[in-house]
N, C-alpha and C positions, 0 to 999 in steps of 0.2 A: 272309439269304434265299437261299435254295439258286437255282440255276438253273432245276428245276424249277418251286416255288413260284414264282416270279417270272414264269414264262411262261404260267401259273393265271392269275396275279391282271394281269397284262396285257392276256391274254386274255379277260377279263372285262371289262376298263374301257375299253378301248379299241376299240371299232366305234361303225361311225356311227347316228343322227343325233347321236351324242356327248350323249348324254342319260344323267345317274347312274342307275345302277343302283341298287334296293332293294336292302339285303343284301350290297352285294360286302364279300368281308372284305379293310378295307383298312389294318388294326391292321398287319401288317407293314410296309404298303409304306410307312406315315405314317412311323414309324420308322426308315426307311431317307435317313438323311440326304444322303447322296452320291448318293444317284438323286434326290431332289427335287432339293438341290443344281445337278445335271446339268438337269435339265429349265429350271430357271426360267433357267439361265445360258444355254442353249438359246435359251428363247422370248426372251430380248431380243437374242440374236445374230438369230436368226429375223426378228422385228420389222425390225431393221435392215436386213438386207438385203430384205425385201420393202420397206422405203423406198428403198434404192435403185435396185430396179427400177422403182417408181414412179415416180422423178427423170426415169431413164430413159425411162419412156415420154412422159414428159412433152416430153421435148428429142426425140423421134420426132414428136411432132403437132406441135410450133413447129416444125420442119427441113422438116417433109415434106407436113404438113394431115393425115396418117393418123392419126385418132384415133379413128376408130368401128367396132368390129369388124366389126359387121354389114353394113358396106358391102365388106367387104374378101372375106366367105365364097369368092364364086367366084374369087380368084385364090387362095386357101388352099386348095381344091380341088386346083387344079395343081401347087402348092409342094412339096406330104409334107411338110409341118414336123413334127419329131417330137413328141408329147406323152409326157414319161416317166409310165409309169404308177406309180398308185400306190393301184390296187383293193385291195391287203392290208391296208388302213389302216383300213378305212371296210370293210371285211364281217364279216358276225357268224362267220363261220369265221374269225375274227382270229388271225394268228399272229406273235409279238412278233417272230420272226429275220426273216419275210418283211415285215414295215411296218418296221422300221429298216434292213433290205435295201434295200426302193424307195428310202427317202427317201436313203440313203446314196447310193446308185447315181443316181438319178436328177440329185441336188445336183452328180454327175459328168459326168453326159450337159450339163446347164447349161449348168455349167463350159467345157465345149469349145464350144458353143454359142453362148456368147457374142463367140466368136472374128469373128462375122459380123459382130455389132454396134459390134464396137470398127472393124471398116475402114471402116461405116456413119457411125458419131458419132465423128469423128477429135479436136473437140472437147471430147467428154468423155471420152478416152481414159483417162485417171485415175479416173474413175467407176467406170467398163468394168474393170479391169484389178483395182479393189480390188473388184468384187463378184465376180471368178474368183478370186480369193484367197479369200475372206469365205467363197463356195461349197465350195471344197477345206477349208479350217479347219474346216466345222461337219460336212461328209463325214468328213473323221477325228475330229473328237469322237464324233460317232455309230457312229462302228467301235470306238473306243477304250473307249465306255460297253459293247457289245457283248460286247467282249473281257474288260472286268472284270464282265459281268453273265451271266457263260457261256455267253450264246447263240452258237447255232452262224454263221456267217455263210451265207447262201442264194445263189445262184449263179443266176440264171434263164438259159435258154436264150439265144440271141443272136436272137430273135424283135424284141428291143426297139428304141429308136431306133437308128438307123444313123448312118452317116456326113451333112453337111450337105447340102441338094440343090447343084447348081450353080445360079447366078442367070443368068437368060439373058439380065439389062437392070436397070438401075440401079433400077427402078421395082421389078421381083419383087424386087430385093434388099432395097430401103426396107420389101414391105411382110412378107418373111421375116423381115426383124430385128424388124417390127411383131409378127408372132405367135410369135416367138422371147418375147420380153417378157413377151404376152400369156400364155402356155402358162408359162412362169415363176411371174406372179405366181398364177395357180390353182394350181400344184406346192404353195407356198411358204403360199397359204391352208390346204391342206386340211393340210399337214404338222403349221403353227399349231396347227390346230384341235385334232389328235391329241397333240402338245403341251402344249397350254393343260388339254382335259378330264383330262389322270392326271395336271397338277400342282396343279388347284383343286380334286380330291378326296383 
């Protein structure tokens, strides 16, 4: 499957509401073993760590009582918690370098991200420490599929998450590490989802 081809028929399968396509031609991509391969070894790497951010947020509401987002909005107002984006995934101008781009990059922003949460849940620092790993591991699988599937790697400007905010009191911190979590496990759904739809067609 050339590089080209492959950026066709990606671009076909992959924008949101992740609904099959009538017609996509997907005689190649079915035959390409090592890109299904890649994906389904993916979505349960995937799965996995969105359980353990789960765990995560779990040990945030017993530590803290923060477990409802909607009560939290107006201190997230003040925080800037970053959301890595991940628009290239889910638009019908889908382009395969920039949705493996975000999630790539994004699984990076995380990564660093979670640096808050580990000084937060000192308890499950073992938790903490193997989902920054688990996040780096599937960031370079996904560069490494990239690299054997010829796509180019995308570079976006330095518009995106920044550095962490400072916490000004134990309380912004509790609930930064709260929407740290939060904003994770949506990263980590909608990646899935993009995942799941061009490995169950």
């Amino acid at each position: 499957l050339s590089p080209t081809g492959t950026l066709a028929l990606l671009g076909a399968l992959l924008w949101a509401p992740w609904r099959a396509l009538d017609g996509a031609p997907l005689a190649e991509l079915s035959g390409d073993q090592d890109f299904q391969l890649f994906l389904h070894k993916n979505l349960e790497f995937t799965r996995k760590i969105k359980g353990d951010v789960d765990a995560l947020q779990h040990a945030v509401c017993e530590t803290f009582q923060l477990c409802k987002e909607e009560e939290l909005l107006l201190v997230r107002q003040d925080l800037g918690i970053p959301q890595a984006p991940l628009e290239q995934c889910h638009r019908r101008t889908f382009q395969a370098e920039a949705c493996f781009s975000q999630i790539r990059d994004g699984l990076r922003t995380y990564q660093g991200s979670l640096a808050a949460v580990l000084k937060l849940l000192p308890a499950h620092a073992g938790l903490v420490e193997t989902l920054q790993l688990d996040a780096a591991n599937l960031s370079s699988n996904i560069q490494q599929q990239m690299e054997d599937l010829g796509l180019a790697t995308v570079t976006y400007p330095t518009e995106g998450p920044g550095p962490l905010p400072t916490f000004s009191s134990s309380f912004r911190h509790q609930v930064g590490g709260f929407f740290i979590l939060a904003n994770f496990q949506r990263f980590l759904e909608t990646a899935y989802r993009a995942l799941r739809h061009l490995a169950c067609l």
